[in-house]
C-alpha positions in Angstrom: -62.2 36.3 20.2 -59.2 35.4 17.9 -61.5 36.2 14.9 -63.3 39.1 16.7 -60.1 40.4 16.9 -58.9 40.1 13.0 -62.0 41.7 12.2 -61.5 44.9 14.5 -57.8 44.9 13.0 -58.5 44.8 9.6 -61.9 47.1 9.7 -59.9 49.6 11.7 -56.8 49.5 9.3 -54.0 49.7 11.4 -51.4 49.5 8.2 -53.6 52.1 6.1 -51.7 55.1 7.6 -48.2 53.7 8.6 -47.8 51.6 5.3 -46.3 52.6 2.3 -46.3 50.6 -0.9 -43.8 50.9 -4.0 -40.4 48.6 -3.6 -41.3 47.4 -0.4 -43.8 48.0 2.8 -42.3 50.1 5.6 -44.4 50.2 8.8 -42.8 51.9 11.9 -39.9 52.6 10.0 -39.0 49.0 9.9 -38.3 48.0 6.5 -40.5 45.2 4.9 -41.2 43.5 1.9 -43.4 41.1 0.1 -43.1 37.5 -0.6 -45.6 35.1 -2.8 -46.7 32.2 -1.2 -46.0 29.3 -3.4 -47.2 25.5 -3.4 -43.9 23.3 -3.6 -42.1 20.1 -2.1 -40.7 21.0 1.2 -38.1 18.8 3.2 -37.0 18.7 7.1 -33.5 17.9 7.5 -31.8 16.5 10.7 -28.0 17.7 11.7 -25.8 14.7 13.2 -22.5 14.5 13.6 -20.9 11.8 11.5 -17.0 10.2 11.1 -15.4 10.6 7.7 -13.1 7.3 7.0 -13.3 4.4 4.3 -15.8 1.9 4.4 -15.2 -1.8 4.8 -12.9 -2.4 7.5 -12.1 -6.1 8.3 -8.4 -7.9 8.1 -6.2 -9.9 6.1 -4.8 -13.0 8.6 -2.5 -15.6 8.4 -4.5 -19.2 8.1 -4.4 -22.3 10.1 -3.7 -25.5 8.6 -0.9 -27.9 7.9 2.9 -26.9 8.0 5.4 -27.8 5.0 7.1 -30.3 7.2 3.8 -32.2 8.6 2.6 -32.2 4.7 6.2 -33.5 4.3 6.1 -36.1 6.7 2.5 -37.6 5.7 4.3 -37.8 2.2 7.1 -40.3 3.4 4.4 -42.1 5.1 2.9 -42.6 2.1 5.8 -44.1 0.1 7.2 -46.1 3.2 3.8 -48.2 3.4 3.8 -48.3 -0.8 7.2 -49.8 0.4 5.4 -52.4 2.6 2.5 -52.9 0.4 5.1 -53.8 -2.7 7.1 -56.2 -0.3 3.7 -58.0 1.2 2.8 -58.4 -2.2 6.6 -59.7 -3.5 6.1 -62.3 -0.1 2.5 -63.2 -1.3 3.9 -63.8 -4.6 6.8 -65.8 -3.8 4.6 -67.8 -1.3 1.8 -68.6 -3.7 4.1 -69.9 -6.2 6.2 -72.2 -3.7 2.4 -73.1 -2.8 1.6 -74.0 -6.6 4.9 -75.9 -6.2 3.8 -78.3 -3.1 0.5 -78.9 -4.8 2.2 -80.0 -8.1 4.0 -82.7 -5.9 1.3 -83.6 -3.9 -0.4 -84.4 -7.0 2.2 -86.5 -8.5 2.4 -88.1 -5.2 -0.7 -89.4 -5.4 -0.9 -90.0 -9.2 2.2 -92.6 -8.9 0.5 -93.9 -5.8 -2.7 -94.9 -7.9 -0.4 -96.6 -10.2 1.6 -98.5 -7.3 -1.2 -99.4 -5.0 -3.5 -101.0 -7.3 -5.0 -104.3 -7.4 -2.9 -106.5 -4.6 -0.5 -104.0 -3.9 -3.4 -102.4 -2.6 -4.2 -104.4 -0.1 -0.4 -105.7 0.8 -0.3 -101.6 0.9 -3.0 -101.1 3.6 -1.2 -103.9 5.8 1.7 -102.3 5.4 0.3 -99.1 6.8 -0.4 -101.4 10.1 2.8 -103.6 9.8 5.1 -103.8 7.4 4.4 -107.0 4.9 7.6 -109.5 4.6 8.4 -111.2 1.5 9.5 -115.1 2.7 13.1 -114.4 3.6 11.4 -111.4 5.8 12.0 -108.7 3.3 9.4 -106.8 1.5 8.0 -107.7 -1.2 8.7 -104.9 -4.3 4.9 -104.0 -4.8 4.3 -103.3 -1.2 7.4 -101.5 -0.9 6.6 -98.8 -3.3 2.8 -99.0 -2.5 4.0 -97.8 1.2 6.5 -95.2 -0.1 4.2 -93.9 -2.1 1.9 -93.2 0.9 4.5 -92.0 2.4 5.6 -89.4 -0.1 2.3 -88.3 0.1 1.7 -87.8 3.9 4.6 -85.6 2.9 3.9 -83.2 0.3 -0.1 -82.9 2.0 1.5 -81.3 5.0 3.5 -79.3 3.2 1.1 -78.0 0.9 -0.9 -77.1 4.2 2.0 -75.4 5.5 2.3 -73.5 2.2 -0.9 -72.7 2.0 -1.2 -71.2 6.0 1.5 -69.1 4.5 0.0 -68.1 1.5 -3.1 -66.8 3.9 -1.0 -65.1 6.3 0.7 -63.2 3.2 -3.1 -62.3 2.3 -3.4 -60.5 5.5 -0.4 -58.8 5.2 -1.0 -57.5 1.9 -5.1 -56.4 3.3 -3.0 -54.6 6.2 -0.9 -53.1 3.7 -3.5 -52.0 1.9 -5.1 -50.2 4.9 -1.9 -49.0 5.9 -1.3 -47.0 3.0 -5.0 -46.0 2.2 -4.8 -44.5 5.9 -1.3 -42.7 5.1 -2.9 -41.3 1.3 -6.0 -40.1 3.0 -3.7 -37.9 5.6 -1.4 -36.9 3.0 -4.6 -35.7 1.3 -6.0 -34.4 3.9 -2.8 -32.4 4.8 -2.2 -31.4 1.1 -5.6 -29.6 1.0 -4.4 -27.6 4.2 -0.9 -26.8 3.1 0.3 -23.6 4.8 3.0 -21.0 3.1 4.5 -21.0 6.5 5.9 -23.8 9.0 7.3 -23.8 12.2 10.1 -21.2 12.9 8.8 -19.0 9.9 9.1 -15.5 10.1 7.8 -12.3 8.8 10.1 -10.7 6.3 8.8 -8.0 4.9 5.8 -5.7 5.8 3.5 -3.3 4.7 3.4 0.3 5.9 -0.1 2.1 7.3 -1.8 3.9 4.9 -0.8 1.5 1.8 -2.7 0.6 -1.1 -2.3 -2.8 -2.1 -4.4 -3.9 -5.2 -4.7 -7.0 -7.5 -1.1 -9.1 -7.6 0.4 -7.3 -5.4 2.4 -8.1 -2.4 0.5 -8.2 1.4 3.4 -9.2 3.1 6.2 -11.8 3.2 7.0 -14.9 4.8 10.4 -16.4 4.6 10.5 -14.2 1.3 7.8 -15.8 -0.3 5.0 -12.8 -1.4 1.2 -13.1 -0.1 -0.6 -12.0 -2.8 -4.0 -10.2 -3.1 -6.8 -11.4 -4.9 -10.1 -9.9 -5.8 -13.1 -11.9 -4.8 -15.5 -12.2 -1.5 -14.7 -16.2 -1.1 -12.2 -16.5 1.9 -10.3 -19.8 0.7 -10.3 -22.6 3.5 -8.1 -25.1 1.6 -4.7 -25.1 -0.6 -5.1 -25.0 -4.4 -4.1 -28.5 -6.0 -4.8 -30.9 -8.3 -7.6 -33.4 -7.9 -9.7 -31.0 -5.6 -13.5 -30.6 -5.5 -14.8 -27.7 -7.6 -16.0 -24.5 -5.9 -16.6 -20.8 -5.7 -12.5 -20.8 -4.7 -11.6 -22.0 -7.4 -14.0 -19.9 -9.9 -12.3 -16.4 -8.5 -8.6 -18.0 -8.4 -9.1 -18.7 -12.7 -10.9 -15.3 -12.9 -7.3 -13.8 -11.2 -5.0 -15.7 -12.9 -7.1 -14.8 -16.1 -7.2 -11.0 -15.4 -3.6 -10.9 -14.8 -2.5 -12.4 -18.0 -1.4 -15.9 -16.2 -4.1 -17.6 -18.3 -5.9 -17.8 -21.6 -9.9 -16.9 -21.3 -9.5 -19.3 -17.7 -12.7 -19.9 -17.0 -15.0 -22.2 -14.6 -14.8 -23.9 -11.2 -12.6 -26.3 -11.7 -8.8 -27.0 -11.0 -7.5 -28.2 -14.2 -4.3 -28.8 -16.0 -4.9 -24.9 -17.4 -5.5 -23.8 -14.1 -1.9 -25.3 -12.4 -0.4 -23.9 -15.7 -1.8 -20.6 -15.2 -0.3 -20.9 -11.4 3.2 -22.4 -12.5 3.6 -18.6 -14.4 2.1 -16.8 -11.5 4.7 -18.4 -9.3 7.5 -18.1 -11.4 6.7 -14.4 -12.2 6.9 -13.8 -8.0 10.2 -15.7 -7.5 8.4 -19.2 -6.6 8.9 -22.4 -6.8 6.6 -23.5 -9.9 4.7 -26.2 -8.1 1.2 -25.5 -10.1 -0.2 -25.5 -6.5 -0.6 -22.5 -3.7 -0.8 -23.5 -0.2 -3.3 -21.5 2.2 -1.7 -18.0 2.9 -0.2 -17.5 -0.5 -2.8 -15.7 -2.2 -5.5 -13.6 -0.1 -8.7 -12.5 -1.2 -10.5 -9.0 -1.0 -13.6 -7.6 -2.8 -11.1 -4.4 -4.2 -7.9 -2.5 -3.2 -7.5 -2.5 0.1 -6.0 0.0 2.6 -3.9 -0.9 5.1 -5.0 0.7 8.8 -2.3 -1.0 11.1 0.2 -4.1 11.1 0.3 -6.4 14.1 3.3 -8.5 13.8 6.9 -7.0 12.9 9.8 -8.0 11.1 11.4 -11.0 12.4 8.2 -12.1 14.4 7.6 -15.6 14.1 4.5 -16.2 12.1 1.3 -17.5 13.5 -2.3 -17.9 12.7 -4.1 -15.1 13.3 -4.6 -11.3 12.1 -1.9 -9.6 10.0 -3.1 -6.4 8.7 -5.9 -4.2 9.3 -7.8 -3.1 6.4 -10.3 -0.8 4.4 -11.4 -0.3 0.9 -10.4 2.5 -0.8 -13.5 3.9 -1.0 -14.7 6.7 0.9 -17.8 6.9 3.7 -19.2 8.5 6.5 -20.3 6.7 9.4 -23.9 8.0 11.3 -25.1 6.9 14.7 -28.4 8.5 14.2 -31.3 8.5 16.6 -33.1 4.7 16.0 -37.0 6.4 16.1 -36.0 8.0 13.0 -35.3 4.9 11.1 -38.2 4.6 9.4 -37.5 8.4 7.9 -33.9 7.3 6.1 -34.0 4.6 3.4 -31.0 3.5 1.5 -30.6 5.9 -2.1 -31.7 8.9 0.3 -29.4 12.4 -0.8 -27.9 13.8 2.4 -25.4 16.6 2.7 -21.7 16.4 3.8 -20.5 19.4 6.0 -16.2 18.9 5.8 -14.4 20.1 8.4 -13.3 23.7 5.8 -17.1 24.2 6.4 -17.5 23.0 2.3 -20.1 20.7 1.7 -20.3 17.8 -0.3 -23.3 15.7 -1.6 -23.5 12.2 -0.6 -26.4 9.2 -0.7 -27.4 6.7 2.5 -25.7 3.7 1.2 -26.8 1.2 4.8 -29.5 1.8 7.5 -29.1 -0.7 10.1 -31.7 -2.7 11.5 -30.0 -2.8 14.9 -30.4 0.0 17.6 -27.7 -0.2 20.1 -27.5 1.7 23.6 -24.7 4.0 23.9 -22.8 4.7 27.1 -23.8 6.7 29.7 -22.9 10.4 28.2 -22.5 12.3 31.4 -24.2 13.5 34.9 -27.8 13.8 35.0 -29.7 15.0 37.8 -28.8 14.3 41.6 -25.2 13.5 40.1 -26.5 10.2 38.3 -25.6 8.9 34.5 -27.6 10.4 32.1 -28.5 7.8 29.6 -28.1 8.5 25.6 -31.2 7.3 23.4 -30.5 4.5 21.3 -29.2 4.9 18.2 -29.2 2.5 14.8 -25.8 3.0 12.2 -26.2 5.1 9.1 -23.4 4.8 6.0 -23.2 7.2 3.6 -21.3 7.4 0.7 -20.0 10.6 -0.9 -20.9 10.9 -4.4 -17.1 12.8 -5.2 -15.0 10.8 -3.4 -12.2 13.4 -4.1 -14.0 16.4 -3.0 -13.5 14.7 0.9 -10.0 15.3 1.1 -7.3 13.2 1.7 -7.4 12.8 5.7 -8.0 9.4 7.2 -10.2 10.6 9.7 -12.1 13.1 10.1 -15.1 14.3 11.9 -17.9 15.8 9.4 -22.1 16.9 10.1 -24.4 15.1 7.9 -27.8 17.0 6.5 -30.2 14.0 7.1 -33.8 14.6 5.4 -36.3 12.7 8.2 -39.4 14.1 6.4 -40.9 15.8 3.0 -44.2 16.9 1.8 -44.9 16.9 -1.8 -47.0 20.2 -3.0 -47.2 22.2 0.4 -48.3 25.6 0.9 -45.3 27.5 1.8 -43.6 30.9 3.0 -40.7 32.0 4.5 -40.3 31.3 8.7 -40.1 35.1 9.4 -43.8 35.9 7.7 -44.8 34.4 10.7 -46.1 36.2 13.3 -47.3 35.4 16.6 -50.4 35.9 17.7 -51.2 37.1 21.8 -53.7 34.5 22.1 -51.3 32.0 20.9 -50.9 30.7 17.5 -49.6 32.3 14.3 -51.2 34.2 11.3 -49.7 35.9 8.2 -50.4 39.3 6.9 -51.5 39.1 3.6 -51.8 41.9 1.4 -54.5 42.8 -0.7 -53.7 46.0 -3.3 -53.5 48.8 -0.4 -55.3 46.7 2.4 -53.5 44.3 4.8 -54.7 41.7 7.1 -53.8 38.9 9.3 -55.0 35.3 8.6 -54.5 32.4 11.3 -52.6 29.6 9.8 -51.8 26.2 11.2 -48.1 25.2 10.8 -46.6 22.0 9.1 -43.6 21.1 8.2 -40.7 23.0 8.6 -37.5 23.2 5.7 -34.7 24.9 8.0 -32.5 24.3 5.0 -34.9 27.1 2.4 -36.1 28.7 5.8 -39.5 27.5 4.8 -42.6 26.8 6.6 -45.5 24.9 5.2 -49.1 26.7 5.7 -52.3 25.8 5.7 -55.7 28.0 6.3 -58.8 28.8 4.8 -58.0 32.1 3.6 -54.2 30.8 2.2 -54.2 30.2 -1.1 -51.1 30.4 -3.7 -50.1 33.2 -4.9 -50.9 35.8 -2.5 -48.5 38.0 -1.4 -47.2 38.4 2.5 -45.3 40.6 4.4 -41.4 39.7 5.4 -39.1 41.8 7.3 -36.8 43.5 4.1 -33.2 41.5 3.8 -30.2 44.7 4.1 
């Protein structure tokens, strides 16, 4: 019917008397004119609404670790069992000696006993040992006498020696507990070193930051006790106090790279802490008012990937300091958060070119710099029907970043609309929306013109570009390069 129809229309020529032809086609005194139908890319574009802010928001906090005075008190540990350790080892000495003393006279015991209990003596000395021999006006005879002296002498110096020497081995254990003692105390005084905090107990904050700040590389985060934390540049959140004898690391690679781009070393390089490195700190710390240690206890030096911006402060002046967050920060660069509709997720891809809509109405161009993989459920966005919540679909987060930063403006915040292209078609078919027209059995055709003649050919529809006010066409009797009627623009 649809084609009985065209075929009435064009072989009875309803535009032959009513048209005229020359800078446009009039019919029924509505003006028209005539466009070309071309064969080019086309695009659909999805409006959302979108918050203009800075990308990157996290925090700068104050670590936990190990308080000047705890790192102070391990110390004294330390040299208090060196103290023990040195004394153990003076008594061990001492001992051992007085030792090599007894033995000395034990063996000189028994040397001059050899000599005065040989041969008869010998024997007059082992009756002795059981009753004493009697010369014949009952006194001992002068062999015997020193024979049993000699044994004596000896019975002597053997027990002392063997008191000596239960000294001696009690002095060993001392000395071995001594030993473990002050490991023990060096491995805490380690371990409390490589957690060394700026602050201690009854710390305070003495100087900080106001919102809307830009702190960059050297400069001053806040204070505590009026020592500066420092920003850093680098992604690696230190866990442990710089000092010598550490463990190489990633840490320690962006701490040289600082100290090296602010002029506090010479080409510092590497992963290492060395003698260059605690150099390079000793100038950093004297340039800030510090105490030139060559070491930085956790909280003195903070790093971020760039400048950052500060968004709010959480303790005040005077506050006493404790772990936890400080300051909360952005970069300074610039981006627009998207919570766009997660079934079109698979239309955006990060590099995509959107279009910025500020709030003065300009526009902006930006690119998708994230596309999350996540899709979250918003709240419950009003009353549906019969009075019940009316659930949002789930959306995923889109980032976009402006590609003129300055063209944004300055404010902080700001709510923008983001052009989002969700489809394209590469060589389409295409005219303008309004050289559609609808058809009574449904449908839509275009009048094509043809020299003087006019008629309508049914088209299917494709994809639409609200942004040109395209439409793409297809049919059998489309082609490009004809020409089709449009209502004329005033």
């Amino acid at each position: 019917m649809l084609v009985a129809a065209i075929v009435v229309l064009i072989a009875t020529g309803p535009f032959g008397g009513s048209t005229k032809f020359g800078g446009g086609v009039g019919d029924n005194a509505t003006a028209t004119s005539l466009v070309t139908v071309e064969r080019r890319s086309l695009s659909s574009q999805t409006q959302v609404s979108g918050t203009l802010g800075f990308a990157g928001s996290s925090s700068i906090r104050v670590p936990s670790g190990t308080a000047p005075s705890a790192v102070q008190q391990a110390d004294q540990q330390v040299t208090s069992a060196e103290t023990m350790l040195a004394s153990a080892k003076a008594t061990l000495a001492s001992d051992t000696q007085a030792l090599s003393g007894q033995q000395a006279t034990l063996a000189a015991a028994h040397a001059k006993e050899e000599i005065d209990c040989a041969g008869a003596g010998a024997a007059e000395a082992a009756s002795a040992n059981s009753s004493p021999a009697s010369s014949e006006n009952g006194s001992p005879s002068g062999g015997a006498s020193s024979c049993a002296s000699d044994v004596q002498a000896i019975a002597s110096a053997q027990q002392s020696t063997t008191s000596a020497a239960a000294k001696v081995s009690a002095d060993h254990s001392q000395v071995s507990s001594a030993e473990k003692q002050l490991a023990s105390a060096q491995s805490n005084l380690s371990t409390a070193r490589s957690s060394a905090t700026l602050y201690g107990q009854g710390s305070t904050f003495t100087a900080l930051p106001s919102v809307g700040q830009v702190i960059r590389r050297g400069q001053s985060l806040y204070q505590i006790n009026g020592q500066p934390a420092v920003l850093l540049y680098g992604s690696v959140f230190p866990t442990r106090a710089f000092i010598a004898g550490m463990s190489a690391g990633p840490d320690i690679a962006e701490l040289n790279a600082n100290l090296d781009a602010l002029g506090y070393g010479q080409e510092l390089t590497g992963d290492t802490f060395s003698a260059a490195t605690a150099a390079a700190i000793r100038a950093f710390q004297s340039a800030h008012g510090l105490s030139a240690t060559g070491e930085l206890p956790l909280g003195l030096v903070a790093f971020e990937p760039g400048p950052v911006r500060v968004t709010s402060v959480t303790p005040t002046v005077g506050q006493t300091v404790m772990p936890g967050p400080v300051l909360g920060i952005t970069s300074t660069a610039r981006q627009v958060k998207v919570a766009l509709n997660a079934a079109q997720q698979a239309s955006v891809k990060v590099g995509d070119a959107v279009t910025i809509t500020l709030p003065d109405n300009q526009t902006t161009p930006g690119r998708i710099s994230f596309v999350s993989s996540v899709a979250t459920s918003p709240s419950s966005s009003g009353s549906g029907r019969g009075g019940g919540e009316e659930e949002s679909s789930p959306t995923i987060e889109v980032d976009v970043t402006p590609t003129d930063p300055a063209a944004t403006g300055h404010l902080d915040q700001a709510p923008v609309n983001v052009s989002i292209t969700t489809e394209s078609v590469q060589g389409a078919l295409a005219v303008p929306i309004d050289a559609l027209l609808a058809l009574a059995g449904g449908g839509y055709a275009l009048e094509v013109a043809e020299g003087r003649v006019h008629r309508l050919e049914a088209v299917s529809l494709g994809l639409f570009d609200d942004a040109d006010g395209l439409v793409q066409v297809s049919g059998r009797g489309v082609s490009a390069g004809q020409r089709v009627v449009v209502p004329a623009t005033s």
